[in-house]
N, C-alpha and C positions, 0 to 999 in steps of 0.2 A: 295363358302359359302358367302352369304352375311351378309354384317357390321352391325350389330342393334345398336351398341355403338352408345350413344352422342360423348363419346370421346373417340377416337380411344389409342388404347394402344402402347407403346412402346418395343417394345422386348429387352431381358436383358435375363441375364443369372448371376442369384446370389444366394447365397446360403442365405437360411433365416430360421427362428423358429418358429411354429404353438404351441402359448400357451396358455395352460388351463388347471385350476383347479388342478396347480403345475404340471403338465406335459408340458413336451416339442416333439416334431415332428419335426426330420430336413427334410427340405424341397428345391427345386429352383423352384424359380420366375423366370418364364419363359417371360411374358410381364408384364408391369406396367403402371396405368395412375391413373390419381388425384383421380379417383370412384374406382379402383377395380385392381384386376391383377389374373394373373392365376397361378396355384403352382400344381410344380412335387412333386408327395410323393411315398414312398414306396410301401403305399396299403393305403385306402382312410377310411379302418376302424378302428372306436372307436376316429375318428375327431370328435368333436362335429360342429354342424353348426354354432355356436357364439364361436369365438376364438380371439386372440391377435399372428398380424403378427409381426415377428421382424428381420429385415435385416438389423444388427449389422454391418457392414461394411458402410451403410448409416446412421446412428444414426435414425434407420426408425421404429416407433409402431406405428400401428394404429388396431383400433378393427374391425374385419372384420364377416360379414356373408355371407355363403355358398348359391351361384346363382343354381348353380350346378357340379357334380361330372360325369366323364366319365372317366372308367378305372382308370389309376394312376393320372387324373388332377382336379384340382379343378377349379372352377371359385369363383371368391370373391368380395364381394361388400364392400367397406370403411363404416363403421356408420359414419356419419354425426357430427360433433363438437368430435371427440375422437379420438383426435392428442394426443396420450401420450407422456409421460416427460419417460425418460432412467434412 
């Protein structure tokens, strides 16, 4: 497979929160980098494509939208300035 990232990801294995519109989705964050990261979920329906990642062990939110979905993974891109406060 080739790399299309700017910036290549780091592999991690953590357990994190996909939230929206008072729901939550436990999920792991399988790689991470500054743009984006990818996320194991259960089943990939009734995700919305605009969500809030939250990797409470990292004091980590940022607003994220959906690159793409395959099977149970997601890809996800950071919005830009939406460093959220805990």
């Amino acid at each position: 497979m080739v790399e299309k990232r700017i910036i290549p990801r780091k592999k991690v294995l953590k357990a994190g929160t996909i939230a929206f519109g008072g729901a939550a989705i436990n999920c792991t964050v399988r790689n991470l980098s500054g743009t984006g990261a990818m996320l194991e979920v259960e089943s990939p329906l009734g995700i919305p494509r605009q969500f809030v990642l939250d990797i409470a062990a990292d004091h980590f939110r940022r607003e994220c939208r959906v690159a793409w979905i395959q099977e149970r993974r997601l890809g996800v891109v950071f919005l830009a300035g939406n460093d959220l406060e805990d």
